[in-house]
One Martini backbone bead per residue (centre of mass of N, CA, C, O) as a GRO file, in nm:
protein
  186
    1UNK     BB    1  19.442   5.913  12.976
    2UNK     BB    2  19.603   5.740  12.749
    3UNK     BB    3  19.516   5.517  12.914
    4UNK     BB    4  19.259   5.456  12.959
    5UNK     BB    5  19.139   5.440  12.669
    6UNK     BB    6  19.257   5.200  12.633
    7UNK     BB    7  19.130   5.026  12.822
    8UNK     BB    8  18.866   5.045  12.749
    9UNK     BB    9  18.933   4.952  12.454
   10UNK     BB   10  19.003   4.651  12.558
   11UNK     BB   11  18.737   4.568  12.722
   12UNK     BB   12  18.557   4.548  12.476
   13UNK     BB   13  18.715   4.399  12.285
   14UNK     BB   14  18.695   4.161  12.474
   15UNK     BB   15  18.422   4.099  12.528
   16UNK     BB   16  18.380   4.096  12.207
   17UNK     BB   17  18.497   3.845  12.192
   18UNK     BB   18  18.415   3.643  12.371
   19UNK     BB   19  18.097   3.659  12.289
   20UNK     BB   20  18.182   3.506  11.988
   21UNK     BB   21  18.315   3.248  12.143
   22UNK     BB   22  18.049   3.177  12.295
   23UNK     BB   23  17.868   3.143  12.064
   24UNK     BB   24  18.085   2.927  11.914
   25UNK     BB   25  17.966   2.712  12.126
   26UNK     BB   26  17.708   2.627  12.031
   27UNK     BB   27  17.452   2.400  12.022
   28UNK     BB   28  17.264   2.162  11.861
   29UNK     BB   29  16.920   1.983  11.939
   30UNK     BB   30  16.728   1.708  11.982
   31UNK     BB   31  16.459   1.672  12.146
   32UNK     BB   32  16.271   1.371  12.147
   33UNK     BB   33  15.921   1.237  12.074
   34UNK     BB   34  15.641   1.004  12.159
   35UNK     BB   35  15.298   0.910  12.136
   36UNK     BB   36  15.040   0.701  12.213
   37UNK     BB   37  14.715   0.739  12.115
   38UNK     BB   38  14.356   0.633  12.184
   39UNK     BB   39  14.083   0.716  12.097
   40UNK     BB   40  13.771   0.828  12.180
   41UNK     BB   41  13.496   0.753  12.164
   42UNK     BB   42  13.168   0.816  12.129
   43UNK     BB   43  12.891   0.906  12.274
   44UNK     BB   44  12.634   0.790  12.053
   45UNK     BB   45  12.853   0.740  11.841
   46UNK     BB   46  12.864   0.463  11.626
   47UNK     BB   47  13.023   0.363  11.375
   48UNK     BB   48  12.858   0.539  11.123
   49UNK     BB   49  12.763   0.748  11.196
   50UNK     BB   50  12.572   1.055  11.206
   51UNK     BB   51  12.645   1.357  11.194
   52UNK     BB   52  12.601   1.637  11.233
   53UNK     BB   53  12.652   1.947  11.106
   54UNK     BB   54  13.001   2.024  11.060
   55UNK     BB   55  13.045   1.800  11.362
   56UNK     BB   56  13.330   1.779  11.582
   57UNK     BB   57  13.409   1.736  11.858
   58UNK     BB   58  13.741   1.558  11.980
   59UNK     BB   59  13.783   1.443  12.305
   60UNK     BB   60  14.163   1.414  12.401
   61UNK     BB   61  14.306   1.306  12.660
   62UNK     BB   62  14.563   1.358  12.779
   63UNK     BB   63  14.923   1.315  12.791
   64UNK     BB   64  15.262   1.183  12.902
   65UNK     BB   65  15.557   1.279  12.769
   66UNK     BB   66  15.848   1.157  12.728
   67UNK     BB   67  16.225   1.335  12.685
   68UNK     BB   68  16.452   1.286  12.850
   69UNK     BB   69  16.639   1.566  12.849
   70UNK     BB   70  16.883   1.548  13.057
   71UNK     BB   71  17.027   1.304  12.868
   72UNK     BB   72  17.065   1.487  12.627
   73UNK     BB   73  17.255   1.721  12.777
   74UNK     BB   74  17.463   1.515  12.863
   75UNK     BB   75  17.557   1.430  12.595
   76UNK     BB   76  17.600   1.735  12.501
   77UNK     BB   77  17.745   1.882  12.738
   78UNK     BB   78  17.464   2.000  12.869
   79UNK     BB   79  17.289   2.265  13.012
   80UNK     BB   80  16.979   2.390  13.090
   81UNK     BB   81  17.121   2.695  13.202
   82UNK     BB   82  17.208   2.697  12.867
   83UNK     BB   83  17.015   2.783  12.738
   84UNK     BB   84  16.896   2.978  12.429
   85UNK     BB   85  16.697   2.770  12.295
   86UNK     BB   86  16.378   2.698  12.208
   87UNK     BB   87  16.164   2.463  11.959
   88UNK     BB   88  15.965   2.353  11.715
   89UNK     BB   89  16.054   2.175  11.451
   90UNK     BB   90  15.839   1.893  11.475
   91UNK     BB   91  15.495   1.749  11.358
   92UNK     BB   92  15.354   1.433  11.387
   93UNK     BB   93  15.028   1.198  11.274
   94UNK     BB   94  14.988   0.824  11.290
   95UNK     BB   95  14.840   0.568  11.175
   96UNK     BB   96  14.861   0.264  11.344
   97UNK     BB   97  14.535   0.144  11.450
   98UNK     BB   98  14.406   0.030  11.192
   99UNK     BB   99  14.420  -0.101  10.916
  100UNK     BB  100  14.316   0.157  10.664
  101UNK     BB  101  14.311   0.409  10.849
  102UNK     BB  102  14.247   0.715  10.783
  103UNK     BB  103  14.208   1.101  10.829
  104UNK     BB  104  13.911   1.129  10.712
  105UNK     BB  105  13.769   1.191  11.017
  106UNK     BB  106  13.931   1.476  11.018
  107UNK     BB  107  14.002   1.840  10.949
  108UNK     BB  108  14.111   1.924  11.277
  109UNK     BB  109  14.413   1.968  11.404
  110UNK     BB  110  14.552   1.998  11.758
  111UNK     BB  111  14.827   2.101  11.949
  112UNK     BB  112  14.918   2.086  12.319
  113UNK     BB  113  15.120   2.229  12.572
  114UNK     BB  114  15.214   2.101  12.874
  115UNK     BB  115  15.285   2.142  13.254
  116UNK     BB  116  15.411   2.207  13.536
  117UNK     BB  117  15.371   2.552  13.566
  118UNK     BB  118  15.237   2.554  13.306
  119UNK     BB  119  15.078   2.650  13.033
  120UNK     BB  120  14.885   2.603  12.760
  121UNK     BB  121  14.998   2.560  12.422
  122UNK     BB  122  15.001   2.608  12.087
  123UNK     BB  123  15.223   2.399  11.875
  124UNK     BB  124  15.012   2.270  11.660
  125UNK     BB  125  14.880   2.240  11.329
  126UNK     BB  126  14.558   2.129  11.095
  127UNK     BB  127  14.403   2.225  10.813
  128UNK     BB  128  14.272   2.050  10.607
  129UNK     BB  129  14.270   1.741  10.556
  130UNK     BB  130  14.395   1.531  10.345
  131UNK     BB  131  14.230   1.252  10.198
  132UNK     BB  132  14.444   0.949  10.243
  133UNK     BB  133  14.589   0.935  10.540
  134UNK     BB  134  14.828   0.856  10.770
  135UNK     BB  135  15.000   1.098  10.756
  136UNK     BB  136  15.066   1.382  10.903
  137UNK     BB  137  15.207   1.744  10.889
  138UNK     BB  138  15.236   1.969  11.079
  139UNK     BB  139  15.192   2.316  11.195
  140UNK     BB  140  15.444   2.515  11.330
  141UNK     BB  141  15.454   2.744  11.545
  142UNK     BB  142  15.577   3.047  11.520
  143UNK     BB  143  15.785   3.189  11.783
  144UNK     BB  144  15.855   3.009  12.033
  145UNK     BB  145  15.909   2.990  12.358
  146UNK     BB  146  16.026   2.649  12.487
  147UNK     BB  147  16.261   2.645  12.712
  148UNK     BB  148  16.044   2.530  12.966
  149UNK     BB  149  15.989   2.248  12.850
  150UNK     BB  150  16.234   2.126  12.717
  151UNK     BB  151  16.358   2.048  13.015
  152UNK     BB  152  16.206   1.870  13.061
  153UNK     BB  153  16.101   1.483  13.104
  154UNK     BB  154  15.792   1.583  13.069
  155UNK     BB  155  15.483   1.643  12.900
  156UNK     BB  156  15.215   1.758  12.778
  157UNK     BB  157  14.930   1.625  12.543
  158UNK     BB  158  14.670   1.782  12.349
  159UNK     BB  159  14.410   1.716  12.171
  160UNK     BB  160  14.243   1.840  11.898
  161UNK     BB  161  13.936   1.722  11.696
  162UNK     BB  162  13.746   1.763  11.421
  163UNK     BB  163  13.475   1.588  11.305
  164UNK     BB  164  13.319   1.431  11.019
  165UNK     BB  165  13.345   1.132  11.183
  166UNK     BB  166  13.393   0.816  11.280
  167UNK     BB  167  13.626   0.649  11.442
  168UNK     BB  168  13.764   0.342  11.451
  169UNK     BB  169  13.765   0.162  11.723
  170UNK     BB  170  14.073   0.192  11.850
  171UNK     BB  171  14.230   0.448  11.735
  172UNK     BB  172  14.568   0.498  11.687
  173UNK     BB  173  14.813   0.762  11.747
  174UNK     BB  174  15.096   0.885  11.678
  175UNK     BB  175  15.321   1.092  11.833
  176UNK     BB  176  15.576   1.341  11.681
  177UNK     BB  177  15.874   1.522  11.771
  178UNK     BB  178  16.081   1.820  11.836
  179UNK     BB  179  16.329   1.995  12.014
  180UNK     BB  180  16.497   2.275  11.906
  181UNK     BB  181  16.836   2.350  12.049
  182UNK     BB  182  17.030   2.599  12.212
  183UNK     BB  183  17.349   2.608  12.344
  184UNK     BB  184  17.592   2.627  12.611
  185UNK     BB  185  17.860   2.482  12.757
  186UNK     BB  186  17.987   2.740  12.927
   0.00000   0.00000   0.00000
């Protein structure tokens, strides 16, 4: 009996070892992404025009951005069937072109990813944009679990922005993130 009673207490003990170690091999890493998107014009509403009170949605057609997931897996000798968790880190963005193009004619802006075979889901937001700003760092949804997002080689990014005038035609915009990783080599 007092044999059975050890082996089960030696049992137990090696496994929350084991355990212990196996979480202590954990990595961290970031999966970064980034791409430029293109305003799309408003129709009926020329660059200067009076928009109605209130102002409008401004529809920006999704986009695919490359994450190149697998190659960042493979430089931290980690699988993604070890994926641990992913959330979104960060998310920025920024006024490439025309020079002088403030985020002046939006007050609010929605970020969503989507995949193949995933829903779309708002993972980051800014309202009230503050006036003069060429670079603006969104509010990142806390508590998300982005795991099967993260391991894919490219995401949808879908922007939704509320205008309160019409921004200059042609007006580019880099979108930047990156999924924070916690992975498993073991």
């Amino acid at each position: 009996m007092k044999k059975i009673v050890f082996c089960a207490i030696a049992m137990v003990v090696l496994f929350t070892a084991c355990q212990k170690i196996k979480n202590l091999a954990n990595i961290n890493f970031n999966i970064p992404f980034s791409q430029t998107v293109t305003l799309p014009d408003m129709p009926g509403f020329p660059y200067g025009a009076t928009l109605p009170q209130g102002g409008l949605n401004l529809p920006i057609p999704p986009v695919s951005v490359a994450t190149n997931a697998q190659q960042i897996f493979d430089q931290y000798h980690a699988s993604s069937k070890n994926l641990v968790s992913a959330n979104l880190n960060n998310a920025d963005l920024q006024i490439t072109a025309p020079a002088g193009q403030y985020f002046d004619f939006v007050d609010t802006i929605q970020v969503f990813i989507s995949t193949e075979g995933l829903p779309e889901i708002l993972v980051a937001y800014l309202y009230n944009i503050p006036k003069g700003q060429t670079k603006i760092n969104l509010v990142v949804v806390p508590g998300l679990n982005l795991k099967s997002y993260a391991v894919q080689d490219s995401v949808i990014l879908r922007l939704n922005a509320h205008v309160n005038a019409i921004p200059v035609q042609g007006t580019q915009v880099l979108t930047e993130g990156a999924f924070h990783v916690v992975a498993n080599p073991l």
